[in-house]
C-alpha positions as CSV (number, residue, x, y, z in Angstrom):
1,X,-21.8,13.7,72.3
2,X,-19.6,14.3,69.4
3,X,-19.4,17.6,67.4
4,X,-18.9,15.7,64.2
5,X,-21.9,14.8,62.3
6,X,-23.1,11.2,62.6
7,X,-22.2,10.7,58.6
8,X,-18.8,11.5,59.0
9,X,-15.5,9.2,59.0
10,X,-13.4,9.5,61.8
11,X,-10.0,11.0,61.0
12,X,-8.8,9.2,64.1
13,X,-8.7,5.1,64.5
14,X,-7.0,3.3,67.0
15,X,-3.4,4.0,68.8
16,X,-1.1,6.6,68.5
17,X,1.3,5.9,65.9
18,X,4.6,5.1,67.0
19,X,7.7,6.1,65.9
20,X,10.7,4.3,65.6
21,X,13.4,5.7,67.5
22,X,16.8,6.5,65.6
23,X,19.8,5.0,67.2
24,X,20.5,2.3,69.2
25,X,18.3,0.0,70.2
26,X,18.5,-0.5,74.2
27,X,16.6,-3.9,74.6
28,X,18.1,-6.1,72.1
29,X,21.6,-4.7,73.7
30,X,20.2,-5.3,77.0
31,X,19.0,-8.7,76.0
32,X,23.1,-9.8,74.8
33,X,24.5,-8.3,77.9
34,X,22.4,-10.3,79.7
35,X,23.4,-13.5,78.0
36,X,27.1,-12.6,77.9
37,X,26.4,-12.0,82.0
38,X,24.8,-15.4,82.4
39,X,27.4,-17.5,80.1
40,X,30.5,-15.7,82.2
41,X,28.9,-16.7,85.5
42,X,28.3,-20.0,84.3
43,X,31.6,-20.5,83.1
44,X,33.4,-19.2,86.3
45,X,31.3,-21.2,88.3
46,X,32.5,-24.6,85.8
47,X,36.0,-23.1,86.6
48,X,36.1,-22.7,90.0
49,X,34.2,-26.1,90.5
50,X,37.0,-28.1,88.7
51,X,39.8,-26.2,90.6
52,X,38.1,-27.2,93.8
53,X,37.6,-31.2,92.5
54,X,41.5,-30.8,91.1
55,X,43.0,-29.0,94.6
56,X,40.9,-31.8,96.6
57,X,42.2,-34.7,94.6
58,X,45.7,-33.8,94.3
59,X,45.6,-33.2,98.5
60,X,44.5,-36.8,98.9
């Protein structure tokens, strides 16, 4: 049971508020390093790829 009367609104409702923290924002960093990982491999991989191609044809 509650101790508050049945009449009486709730100072309470829902969640905890939250605050938003001051500073840097980790995720959205997290989320470009990411990316920036992901294009660099890709790129090296383009790279590497057309070296092999170039240092097989030119053998030939």
């Amino acid at each position: 049971m509650s101790p508050r009367s049945p009449g009486a609104p709730s100072r309470r409702r829902g969640a905890t508020p939250r605050r938003r923290p001051s500073g840097v924002d980790w995720r959205r960093f997290d989320r470009w390093l990411d990316r920036l990982v992901t294009v660099a491999v890709i790129t090296a991989l383009l790279v590497g790829g057309a070296a092999l191609i170039v240092s097989l044809v030119l053998r030939a």
